[in-house]
C-alpha positions in Angstrom: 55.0 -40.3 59.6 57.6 -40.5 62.5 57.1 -38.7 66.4 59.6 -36.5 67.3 62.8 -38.9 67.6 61.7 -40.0 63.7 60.0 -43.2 65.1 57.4 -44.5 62.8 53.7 -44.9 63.8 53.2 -48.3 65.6 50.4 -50.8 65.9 49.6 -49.3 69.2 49.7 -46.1 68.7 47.6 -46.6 65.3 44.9 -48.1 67.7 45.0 -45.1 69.9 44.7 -42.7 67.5 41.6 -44.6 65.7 39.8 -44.7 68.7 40.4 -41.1 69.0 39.0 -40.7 65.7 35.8 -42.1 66.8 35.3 -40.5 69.6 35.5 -36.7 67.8 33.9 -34.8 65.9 35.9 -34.8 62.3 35.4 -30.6 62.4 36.9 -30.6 66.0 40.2 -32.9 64.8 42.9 -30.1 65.3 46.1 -29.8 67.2 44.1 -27.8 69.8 41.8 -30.2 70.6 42.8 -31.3 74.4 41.9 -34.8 74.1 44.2 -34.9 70.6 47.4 -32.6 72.9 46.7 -35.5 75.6 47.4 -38.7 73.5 50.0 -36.8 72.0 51.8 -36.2 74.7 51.4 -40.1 76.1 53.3 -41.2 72.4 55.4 -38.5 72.3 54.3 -36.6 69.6 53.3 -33.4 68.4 49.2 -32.6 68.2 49.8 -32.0 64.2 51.1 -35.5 64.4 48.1 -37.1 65.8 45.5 -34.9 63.7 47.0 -36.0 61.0 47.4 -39.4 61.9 43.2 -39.1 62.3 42.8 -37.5 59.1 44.5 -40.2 57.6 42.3 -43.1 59.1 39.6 -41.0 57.4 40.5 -41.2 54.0 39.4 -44.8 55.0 36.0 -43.9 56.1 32.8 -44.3 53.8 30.5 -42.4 55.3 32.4 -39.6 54.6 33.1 -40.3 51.6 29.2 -40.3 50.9 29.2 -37.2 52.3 32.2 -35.7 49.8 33.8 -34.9 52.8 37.1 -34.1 51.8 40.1 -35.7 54.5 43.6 -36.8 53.7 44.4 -37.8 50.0 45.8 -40.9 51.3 46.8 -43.4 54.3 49.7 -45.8 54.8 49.0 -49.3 54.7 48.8 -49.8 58.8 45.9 -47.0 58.6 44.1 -49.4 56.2 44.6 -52.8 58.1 43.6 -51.3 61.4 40.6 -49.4 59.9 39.7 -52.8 58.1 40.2 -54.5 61.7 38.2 -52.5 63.6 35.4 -50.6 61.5 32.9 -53.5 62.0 34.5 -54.6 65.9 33.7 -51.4 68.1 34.3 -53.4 71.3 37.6 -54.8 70.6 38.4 -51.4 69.6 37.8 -49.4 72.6 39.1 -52.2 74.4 42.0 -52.6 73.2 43.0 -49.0 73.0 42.0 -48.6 76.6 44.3 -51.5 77.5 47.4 -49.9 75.7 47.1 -46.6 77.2 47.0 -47.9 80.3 49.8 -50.2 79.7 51.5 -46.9 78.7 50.5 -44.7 81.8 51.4 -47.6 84.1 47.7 -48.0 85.8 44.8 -50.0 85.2 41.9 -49.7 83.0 39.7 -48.3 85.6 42.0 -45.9 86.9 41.3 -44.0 83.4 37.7 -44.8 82.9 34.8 -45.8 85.2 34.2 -49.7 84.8 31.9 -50.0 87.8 33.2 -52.3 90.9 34.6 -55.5 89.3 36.5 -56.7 92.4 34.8 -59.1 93.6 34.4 -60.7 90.4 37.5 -63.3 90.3 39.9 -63.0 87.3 39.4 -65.1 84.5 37.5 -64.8 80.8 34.2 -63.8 82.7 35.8 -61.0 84.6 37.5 -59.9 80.6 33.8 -60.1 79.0 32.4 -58.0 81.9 35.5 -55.5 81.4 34.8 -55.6 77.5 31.2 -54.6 78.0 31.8 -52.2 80.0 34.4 -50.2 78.5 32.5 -50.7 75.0 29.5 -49.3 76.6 32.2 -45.9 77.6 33.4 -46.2 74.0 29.6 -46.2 72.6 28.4 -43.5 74.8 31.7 -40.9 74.0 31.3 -41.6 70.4 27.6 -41.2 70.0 27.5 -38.0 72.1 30.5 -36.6 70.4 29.1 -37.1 67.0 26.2 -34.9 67.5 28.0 -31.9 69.2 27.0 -33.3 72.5 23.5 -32.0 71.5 20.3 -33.8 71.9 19.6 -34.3 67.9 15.6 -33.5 68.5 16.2 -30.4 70.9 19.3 -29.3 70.4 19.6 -29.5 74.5 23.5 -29.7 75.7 22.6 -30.0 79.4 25.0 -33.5 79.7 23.7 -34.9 82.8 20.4 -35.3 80.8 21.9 -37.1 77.6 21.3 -40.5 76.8 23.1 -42.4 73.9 20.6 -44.3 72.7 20.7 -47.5 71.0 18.2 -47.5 67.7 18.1 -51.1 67.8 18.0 -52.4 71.2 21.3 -53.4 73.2 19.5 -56.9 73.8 19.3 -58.1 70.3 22.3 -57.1 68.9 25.2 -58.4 67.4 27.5 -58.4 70.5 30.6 -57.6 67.7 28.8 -55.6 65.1 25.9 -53.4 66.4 26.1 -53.3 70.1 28.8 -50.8 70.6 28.4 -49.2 66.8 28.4 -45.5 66.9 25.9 -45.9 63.8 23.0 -47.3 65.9 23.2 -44.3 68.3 21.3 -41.2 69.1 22.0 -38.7 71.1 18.7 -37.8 73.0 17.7 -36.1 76.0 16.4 -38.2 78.9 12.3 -37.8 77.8 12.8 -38.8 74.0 15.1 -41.2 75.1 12.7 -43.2 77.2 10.0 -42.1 74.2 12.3 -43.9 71.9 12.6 -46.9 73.5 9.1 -47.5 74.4 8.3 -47.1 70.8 6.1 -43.9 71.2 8.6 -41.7 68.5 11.0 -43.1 65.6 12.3 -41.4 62.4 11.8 -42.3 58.9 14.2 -43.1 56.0 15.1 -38.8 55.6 15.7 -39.0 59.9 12.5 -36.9 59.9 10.4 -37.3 63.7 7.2 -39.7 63.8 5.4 -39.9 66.9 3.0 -42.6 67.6 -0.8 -42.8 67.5 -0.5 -43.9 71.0 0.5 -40.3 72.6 -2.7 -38.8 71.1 -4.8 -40.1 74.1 -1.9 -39.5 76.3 -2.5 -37.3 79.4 -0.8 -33.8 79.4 -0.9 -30.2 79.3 -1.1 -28.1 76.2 2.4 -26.8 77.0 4.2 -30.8 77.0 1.7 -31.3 74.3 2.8 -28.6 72.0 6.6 -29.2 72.7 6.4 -32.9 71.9 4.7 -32.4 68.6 6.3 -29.5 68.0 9.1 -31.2 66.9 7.1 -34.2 64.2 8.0 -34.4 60.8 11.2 -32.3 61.4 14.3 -33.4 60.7 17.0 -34.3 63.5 20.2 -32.7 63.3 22.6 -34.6 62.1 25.8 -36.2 63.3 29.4 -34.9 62.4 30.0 -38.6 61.6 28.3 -41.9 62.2 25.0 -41.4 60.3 22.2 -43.5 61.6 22.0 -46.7 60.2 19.3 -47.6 57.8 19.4 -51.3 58.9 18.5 -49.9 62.6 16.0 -47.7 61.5 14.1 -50.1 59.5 14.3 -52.5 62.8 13.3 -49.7 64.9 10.3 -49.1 63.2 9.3 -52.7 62.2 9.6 -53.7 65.5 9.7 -51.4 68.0 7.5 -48.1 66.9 4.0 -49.1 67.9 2.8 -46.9 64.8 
């Protein structure tokens, strides 16, 4: 698959469009998609180029394969090595594509995505691992909210400003490579369920069906909050375009977190 002066795909640009990939939804992958005519135009490609180029990086994902999900019949061999490289390395992923584009667009990381005021923090492998974190946590958060239609998965609310990507597992026990920045520990909840979740008060079970906790029975509120809250136990969430929740962050969650 070559751009539009027959050049073939590059390392790079392979990175690029993977971490596009993970950041939307595989229904919304389309050459009309903005964020798809955007990188497009930084390569120098058309948008049927890069869709493509995602739908071939799909053929290389499992989950949806489980979900007979039909996507390209087949990938070249860069789509499988970067795939391979990255699938279980979220960080390194968003931070390396963020590093190329800007590369690419002659600025710096921040001037494309807010990394919070590193300054005063003098350069060096400190200043990288602060960098890294942050731009994971950009990564984690547009991949997670993307995945479930930018919808909280218990309410269906799309009001952003009051969406959380939350981590199933929490942030401070996780693998820093494997789990802390993996779309598949991630919910997209609105701000009350969030907090719910992480205090242990809700989880959901092995069919992603809502359990709330024996300890909001004696909780303080009116029949309205009441009846909303519970209105939504034992009902399944709605599920992600991609990035299923993990079962290994479930079972944590609710061994160690849900206070039952």
């Amino acid at each position: 698959m070559a751009n539009r002066n027959g050049v073939k795909w590059s390392r790079e640009e392979t990175i690029l469009a993977y971490e596009l990939y993970c950041r939307t939804p595989f229904s919304k992958i389309s050459q009309s998609n903005p964020e798809i005519k955007k990188l497009a135009e930084l390569l120098g490609r058309t948008p049927g180029s890069v869709g493509l180029k995602m739908h071939n990086l799909a053929h290389y994902d499992p989950e949806l394969k489980k979900r007979n999900v039909t996507a390209m019949a087949h990938g070249s061999k860069l789509d499988g090595e970067i795939f391979s490289e990255f699938c279980n390395d979220w960080t390194e992923l968003s931070y390396q594509a963020q590093e190329i584009r800007a590369r690419m667009q002659n600025v710096e990381v921040r001037e494309i995505i807010d990394v919070g005021d590193i300054d005063d923090i003098p350069p060096g492998e400190y200043k990288e691992r602060v960098m890294k974190k942050r731009v994971g946590q950009y990564f984690f958060r547009m991949a997670v909210l993307s995945s479930y239609g930018n919808k909280c998965c218990i309410t269906g609310m799309s009001k952003s400003s009051l969406l959380i990507a939350s981590h199933i597992k929490p942030w401070n026990v996780c693998d820093e490579k494997t789990e802390r920045t993996n779309p598949c520990n991630g919910l997209c909840l609105n701000s009350l369920h969030d907090k719910a979740f992480d205090r242990g008060l809700i989880t959901l079970d092995s069919k992603l069906r809502l359990i709330v906790s024996k300890e909001m029975k004696n909780a303080e509120m009116d029949k309205q909050t009441r009846d909303w809250f519970y209105g939504y136990e034992g009902t399944q969430i709605n599920l992600p375009d991609k990035f299923l929740p993990g079962k290994s962050f479930l079972e944590y969650h609710n061994d160690v977190v849900f206070l039952g």
